[in-house]
Structures are given as C-alpha cells and as structure tokens.
C-alpha positions in Angstrom: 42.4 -81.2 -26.3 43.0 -79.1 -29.6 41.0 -79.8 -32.2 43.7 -79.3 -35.7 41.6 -77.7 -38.4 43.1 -78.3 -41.8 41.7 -76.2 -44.5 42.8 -76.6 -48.3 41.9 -74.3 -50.6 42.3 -75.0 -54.7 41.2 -72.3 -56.7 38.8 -69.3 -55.4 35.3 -68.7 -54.7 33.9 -65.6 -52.6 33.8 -67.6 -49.2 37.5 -69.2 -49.7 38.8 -65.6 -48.9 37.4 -65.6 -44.9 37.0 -69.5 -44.6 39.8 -70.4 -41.8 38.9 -66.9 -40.4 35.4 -68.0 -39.0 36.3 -69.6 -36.3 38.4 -67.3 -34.0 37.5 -63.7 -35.0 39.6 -61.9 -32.2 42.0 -64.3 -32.3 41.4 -64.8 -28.6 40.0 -68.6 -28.8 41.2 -71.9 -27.4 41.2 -75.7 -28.3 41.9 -75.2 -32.0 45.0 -75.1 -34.2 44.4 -73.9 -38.0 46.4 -74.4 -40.7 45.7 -73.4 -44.6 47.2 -75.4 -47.8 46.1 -73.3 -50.8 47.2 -73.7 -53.9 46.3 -70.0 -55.6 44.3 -69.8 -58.7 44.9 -72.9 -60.1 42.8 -76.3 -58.9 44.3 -79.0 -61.5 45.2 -82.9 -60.5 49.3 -81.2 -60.0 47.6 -78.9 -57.2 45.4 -82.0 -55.8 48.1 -84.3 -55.0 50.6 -81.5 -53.6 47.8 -81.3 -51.0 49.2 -85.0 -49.9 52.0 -82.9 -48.0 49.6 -81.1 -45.8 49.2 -84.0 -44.1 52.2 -84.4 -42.1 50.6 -81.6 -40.2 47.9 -84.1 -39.4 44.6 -82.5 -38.9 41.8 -84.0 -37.4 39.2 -83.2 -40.2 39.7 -80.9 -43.8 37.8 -78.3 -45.3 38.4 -78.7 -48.2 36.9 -75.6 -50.7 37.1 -75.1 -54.6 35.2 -73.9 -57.6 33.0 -76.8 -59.0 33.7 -79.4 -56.5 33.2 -82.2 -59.5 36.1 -80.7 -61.7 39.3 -83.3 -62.5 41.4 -81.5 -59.3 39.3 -81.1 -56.4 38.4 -84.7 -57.4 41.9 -86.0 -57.6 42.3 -84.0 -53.9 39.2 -85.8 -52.5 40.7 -89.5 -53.3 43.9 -88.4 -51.5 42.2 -87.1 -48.4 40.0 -90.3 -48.4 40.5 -91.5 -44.6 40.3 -88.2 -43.1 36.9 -86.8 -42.2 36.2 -83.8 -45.0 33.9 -81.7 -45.4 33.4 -80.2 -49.3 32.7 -76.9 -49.6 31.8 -75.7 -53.1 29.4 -74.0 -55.9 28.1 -76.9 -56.7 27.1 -79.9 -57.9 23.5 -79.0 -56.8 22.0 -81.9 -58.2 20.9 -84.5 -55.8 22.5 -87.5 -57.4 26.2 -86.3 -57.9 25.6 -84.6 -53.6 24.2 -88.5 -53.0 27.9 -89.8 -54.2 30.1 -87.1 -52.1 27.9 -88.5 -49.3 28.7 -92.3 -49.9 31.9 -91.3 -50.5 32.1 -90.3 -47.3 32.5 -86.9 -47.5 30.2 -84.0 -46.0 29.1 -80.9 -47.4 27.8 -77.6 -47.8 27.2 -76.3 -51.3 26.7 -72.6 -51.9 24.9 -71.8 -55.3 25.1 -68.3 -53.6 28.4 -67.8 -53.8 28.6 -66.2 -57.7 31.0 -67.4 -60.8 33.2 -64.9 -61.7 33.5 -63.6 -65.0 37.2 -65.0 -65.6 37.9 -64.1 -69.3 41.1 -61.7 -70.1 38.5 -60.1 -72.2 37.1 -58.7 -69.1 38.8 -59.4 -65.6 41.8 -58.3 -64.2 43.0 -58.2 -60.5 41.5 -54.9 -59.7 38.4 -56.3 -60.8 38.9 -59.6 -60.0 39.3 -58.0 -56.1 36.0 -55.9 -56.5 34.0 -58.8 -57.8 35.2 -60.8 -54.5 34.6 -57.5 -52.4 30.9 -57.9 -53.5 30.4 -61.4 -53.5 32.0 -61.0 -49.6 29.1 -58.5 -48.5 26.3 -60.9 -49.9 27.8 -63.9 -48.4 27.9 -62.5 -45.1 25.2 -60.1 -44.4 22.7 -62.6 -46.1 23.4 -65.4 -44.2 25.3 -68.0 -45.8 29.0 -67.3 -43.9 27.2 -67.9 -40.6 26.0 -70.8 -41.9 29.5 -72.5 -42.9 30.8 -70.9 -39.4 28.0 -73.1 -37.6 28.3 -76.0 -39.7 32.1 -76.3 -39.3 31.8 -75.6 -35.1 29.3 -78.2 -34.8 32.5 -80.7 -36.1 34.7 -79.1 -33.7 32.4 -79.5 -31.1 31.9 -83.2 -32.1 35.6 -84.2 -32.5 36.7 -81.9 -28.8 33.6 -84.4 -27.1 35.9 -87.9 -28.7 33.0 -88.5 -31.1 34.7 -90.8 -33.8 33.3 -90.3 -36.5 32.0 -87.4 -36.5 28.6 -86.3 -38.0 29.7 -84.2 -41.4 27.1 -81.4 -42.9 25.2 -82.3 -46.0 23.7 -79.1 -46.8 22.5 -77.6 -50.4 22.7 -73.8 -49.1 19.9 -72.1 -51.4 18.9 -68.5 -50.7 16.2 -69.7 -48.2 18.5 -71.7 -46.2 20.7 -69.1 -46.3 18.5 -66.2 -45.2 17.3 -67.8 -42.2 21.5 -67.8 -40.6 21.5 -64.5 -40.5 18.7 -63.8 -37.9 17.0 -60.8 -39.5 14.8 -58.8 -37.1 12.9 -56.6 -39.7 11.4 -58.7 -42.7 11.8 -56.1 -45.1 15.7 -56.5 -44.1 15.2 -60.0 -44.8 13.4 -60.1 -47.8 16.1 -57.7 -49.4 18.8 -60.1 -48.4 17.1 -63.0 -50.0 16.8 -61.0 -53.0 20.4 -60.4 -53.1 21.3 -64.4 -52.6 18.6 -64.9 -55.6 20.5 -62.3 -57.3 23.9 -64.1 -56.6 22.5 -67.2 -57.8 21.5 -65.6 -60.8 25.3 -64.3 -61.8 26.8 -67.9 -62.4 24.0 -68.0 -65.3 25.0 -64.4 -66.4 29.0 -65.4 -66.5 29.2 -69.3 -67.4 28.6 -68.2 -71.0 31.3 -65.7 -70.9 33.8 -67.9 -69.7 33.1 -71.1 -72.1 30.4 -70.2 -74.7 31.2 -67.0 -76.3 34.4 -66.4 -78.2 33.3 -62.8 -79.9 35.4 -60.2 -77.6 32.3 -57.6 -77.4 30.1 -60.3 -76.3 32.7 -62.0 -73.7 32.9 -58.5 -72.4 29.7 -57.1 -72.2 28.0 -60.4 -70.8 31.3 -61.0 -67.9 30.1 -56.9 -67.3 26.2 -57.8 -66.8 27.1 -60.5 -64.2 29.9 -58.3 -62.1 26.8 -55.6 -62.5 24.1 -57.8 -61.1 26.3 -58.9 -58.2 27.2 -55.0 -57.3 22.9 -55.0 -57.3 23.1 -58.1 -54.8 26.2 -56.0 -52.7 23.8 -52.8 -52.4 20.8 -54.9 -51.3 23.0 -56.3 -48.8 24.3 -53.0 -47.3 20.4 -51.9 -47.6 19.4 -54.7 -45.4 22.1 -54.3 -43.0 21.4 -50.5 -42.5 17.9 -51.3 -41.8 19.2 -53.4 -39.0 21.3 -51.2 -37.4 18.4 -48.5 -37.3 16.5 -50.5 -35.4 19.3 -51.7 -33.1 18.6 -55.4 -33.9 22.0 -56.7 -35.8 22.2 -60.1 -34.5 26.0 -61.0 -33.2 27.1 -64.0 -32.2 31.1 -64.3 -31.3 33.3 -66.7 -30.1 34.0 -67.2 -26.6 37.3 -67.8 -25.3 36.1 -71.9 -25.2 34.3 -71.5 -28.3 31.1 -71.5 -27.2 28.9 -68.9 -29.3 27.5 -65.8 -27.7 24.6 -63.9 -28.4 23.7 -59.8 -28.7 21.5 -57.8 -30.2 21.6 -54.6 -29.0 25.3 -52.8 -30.0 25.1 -51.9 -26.1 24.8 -54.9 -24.2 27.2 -57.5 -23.8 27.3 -60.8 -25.5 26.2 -63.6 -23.1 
C-alpha cells in the first residue's frame, strides 16, 4: 500500500519550508506518495477554498500548516478539508480552549510556539532578510528538537493508516521548549540546556515582533523593534550551532533516518552504521 500524504501550505512559518521533506530525506523510501498545494505568502478565505482542488489528488490524510491557525483562511481551509483526517500544524492558538475546539472538530495537531513571528513590515523586511530570518528560525527548529518532533508525529499516521487503522489516532501536541528539547536526544546537558535556551528565545521573538507588525505605526519604532526580534532569533541560531558543536565533539549527534520501509534507524557515533 502507499500511504498519499497531502500537505497544504497557506502562508509561511519556519517549519513550512522542510515540512513534506521530513519524511524521505534521501529520497530512497517506499509506501508513500507526497504532494504539496501551497498557496505562497498569502493565507486568505480565496487561498482556502482553491485548496478544494487538491483533492482530486485524494490523499489519505492533510497537513495542513499556516501562520495563526485561527485566522479567517486557514479556517475557511479547515471547513473544506472536513472529512479528511488533518492534522494542523501552526504558531498557535496555545490556549487550551480554542486547541479543545480543533480537537472536537476533529482535527489533530501540533502547535509550535517555537517556531518565531517574523517581523513582516516594509519598514523592515525584504526577501534577503525575509530568507535570513527563515535560515535562523530553520537551525533552532531543527537542532533543538522541535522538526523531529513533527517528523515523528506525522510517521506515527503513516504508520497507522499503512496498518488499515480507520481512523487514525491524530497528534494533539502544544510543542513548548521542553517538549521540544527532549526530540532531539541531547547527550551532553550543557548541549541541552543551550538548545532550550534558544527555543525560549524563539518563543520570545513573536512578543518582540507582534508589535511591529500591528501596533506601532512610527517608522523608527516599526524598524528598530522588527530588528530586535530578527536579532534575538540570530542569538537562538548561534545557541543552536553551540549546542550542536558540543555534540559533535563528543561524537554523540543522535541520527535517526529513514529506512527504505520507513522504519527509523538509530546512530550515534558518525562511524557506525544506522541499525
């Protein structure tokens, strides 16, 4: 059987740049198909019912990621994927009540308060920054943790739908730093404790930037306060790269790759072979 992974992406966050990538890494596995609908930049209620064309392709579950999960489009895009088991993937909401109604709606997810608002004001951004922001939020995301989570979460699916489970079980996850951290199988705990610091920090930048982008109007202010969050972000980036290095000195980067069947394999050491 092969599983059809849809994945529709309105909009951009830092983990909608890798997101269909996850799962086949060499482009060497079998018993899935994966298809992308994105819609660029934009994530309005036009975007959201274009998405209805995606599914003559018809996948056997969505991911469906976005900015704000709750805003008018990827809301609109939810009703038209009702049906279809879904999984949100998204900034937010973090609150427990507005998570409670994706879950009676049916839906699962995994929301990722780690992965940062840009600072999107003409003021400030433009694509070479716009690029470097993402570059940065990329490193956290991975080396810290949270892209092996979404990785796992989405196999287990896979895995569920391959075995004829109908339904299957969807994630429900609030990803904070913590949650995060522990995906990434840190060896040394100062390695770990940096990369926590840089997902705190990541957190941190959608306070930093939300102002930017709908509160101030001045253009020194817009500027200077979209600057501090891209700086704080670069902070999280370096922490990242510090934690990784720590791990590589002491040959203990945990790996895990797909086989060919998609089970995943294990190493360690950058020696031995992944079993």
């Amino acid at each position: 059987m092969v599983v059809k992974v849809g994945f529709i992406k309105l909009g951009n966050l830092g983990t909608s740049q890798v997101i269909d990538l996850l799962l086949d890494e060499i482009a060497a596995r079998e018993g899935i198909a994966v298809r992308v609908f994105g819609t660029g930049a934009k994530m309005g209620k036009d975007e959201a019912q274009e998405t209805a064309s995606f599914k003559n392709w018809g996948p056997d579950f969505v991911v469906m990621i976005s900015p704000n999960s709750s805003a008018p489009g990827p809301t609109a895009a939810r009703d038209v994927w009702k049906g279809t088991p879904a999984i949100v993937v998204s900034d937010g909401p973090t609150k427990k009540e507005d998570r409670e109604k994706l879950e009676q709606a049916g839906f699962g997810y995994i929301i990722l308060p780690v992965d940062p608002l840009i600072g999107a004001k003409r003021e400030f951004l433009d694509p070479v920054e716009m690029v470097s922001f993402n570059s940065d939020a990329a490193k956290v995301l991975s080396v810290c943790g949270a892209i092996r989570l979404v990785q796992t979460e989405i196999d287990k699916v896979i895995d569920q739908i391959a075995a004829g489970t109908k339904p299957p079980a969807l994630p429900k996850i609030l990803a904070k730093p913590e949650k995060c951290v522990e995906s990434a199988g840190f060896a040394n705990p100062y390695a770990k404790a940096k990369a926590l610091a840089a997902l705190h920090i990541a957190t941190k930048v959608a306070e930093i930037d939300f102002p930017a982008c709908f509160v101030l109007k001045e253009v020194d202010q817009v500027a200077t306060t979209a600057a501090a969050g891209h700086e704080a972000l670069r902070a999280a980036a370096r922490l990242a790269d510090e934690a990784r290095e720590m791990e590589k000195a002491n040959d203990s980067i945990l790996r895990k790759p797909h086989a060919k069947d998609g089970r995943l394999l294990t190493k360690t050491k950058l020696l031995e072979k992944p079993q």
